[in-house]
N, C-alpha and C positions, 0 to 999 in steps of 0.2 A: 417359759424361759428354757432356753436351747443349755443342754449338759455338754461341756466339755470330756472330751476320749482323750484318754492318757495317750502321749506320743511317743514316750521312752519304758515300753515295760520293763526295763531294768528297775524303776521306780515301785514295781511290784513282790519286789522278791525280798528275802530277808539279807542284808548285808554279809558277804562272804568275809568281808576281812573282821577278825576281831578287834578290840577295845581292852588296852594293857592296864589296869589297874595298879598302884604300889599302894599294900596296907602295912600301915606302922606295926611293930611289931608289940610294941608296948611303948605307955607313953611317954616314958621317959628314954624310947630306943632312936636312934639316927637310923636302924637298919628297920628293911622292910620288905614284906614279902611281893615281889609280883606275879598275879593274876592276869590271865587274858580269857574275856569271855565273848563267848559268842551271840548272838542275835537268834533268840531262838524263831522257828516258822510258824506259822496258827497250829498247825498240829502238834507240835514240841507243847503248844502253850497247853492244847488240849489235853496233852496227854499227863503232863505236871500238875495240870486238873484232877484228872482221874487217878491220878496215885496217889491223891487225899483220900479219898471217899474208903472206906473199910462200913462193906454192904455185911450185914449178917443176916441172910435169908430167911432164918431158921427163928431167928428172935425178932424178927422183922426191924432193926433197928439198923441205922447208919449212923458212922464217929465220923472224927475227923483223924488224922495222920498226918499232922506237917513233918514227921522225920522223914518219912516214905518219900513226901515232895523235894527236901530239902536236897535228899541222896538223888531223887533223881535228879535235879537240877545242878548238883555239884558233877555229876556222872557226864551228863548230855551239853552243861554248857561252859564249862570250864577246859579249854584247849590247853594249856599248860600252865604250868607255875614255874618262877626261878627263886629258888632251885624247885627241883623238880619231887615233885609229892605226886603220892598215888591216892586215889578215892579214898582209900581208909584214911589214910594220912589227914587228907583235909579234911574230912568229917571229923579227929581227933582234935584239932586246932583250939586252941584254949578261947574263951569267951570273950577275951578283948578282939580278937582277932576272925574270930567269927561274923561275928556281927558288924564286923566292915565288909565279910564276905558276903551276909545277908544281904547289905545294902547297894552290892554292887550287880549280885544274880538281877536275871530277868524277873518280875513279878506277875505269874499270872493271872493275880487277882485284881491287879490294874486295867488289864483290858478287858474283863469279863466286868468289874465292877464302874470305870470309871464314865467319864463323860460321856457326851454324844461321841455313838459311831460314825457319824457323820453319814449314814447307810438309811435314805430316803428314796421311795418309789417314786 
């Protein structure tokens, strides 16, 4: 069976335009904050990767770190907020509010962990 070549490599690149999010602020608020994040590339994903791992050579042991990932993911894929917040800022975000932000970041333990990559010789 004959494989189809992509005819539009645009089809290959990570999406330039962002994806604007509104997270409620608390649940009983009408006001809310918007996010707009970016599409991260295999390398962002890899690298979001590698800000987990805390290697200690010496003890030969490896942890894990999802703040390390979480900062860099707020850092690398978060184009702006209205109103307008800084990294610190948003990493301060109280915990209702967080974890809309959790849920809107790129995941990338989804592509490392999920389904067929569809990637056959």
């Amino acid at each position: 069976m004959e494989k189809k070549t992509v005819s539009d490599k645009n089809k290959l690149f990570a999406r330039i335009e962002t994806e604007r999010h509104f997270l409620r602020i608390a649940d009983d608020s009408d006001e809310y904050l918007q996010v707009w994040i970016k599409q991260p590339t295999w390398l962002q994903v890899e690298q979001a990767l590698s800000s987990v791992m805390d290697m200690n050579a010496q003890g030969q042991t490896v942890g894990i770190n999802l703040n390390k990932m979480y900062r860099y993911m707020v850092e690398n894929f978060v184009e702006k907020t209205e109103p307008s917040l800084t990294t610190i800022e948003l990493i301060r975000l109280n915990p209702y509010i967080g974890n809309q932000l959790k849920e809107i970041l790129p995941n990338p333990f989804e592509d490392v962990m999920g389904d067929d990559t569809g990637n056959e010789n």
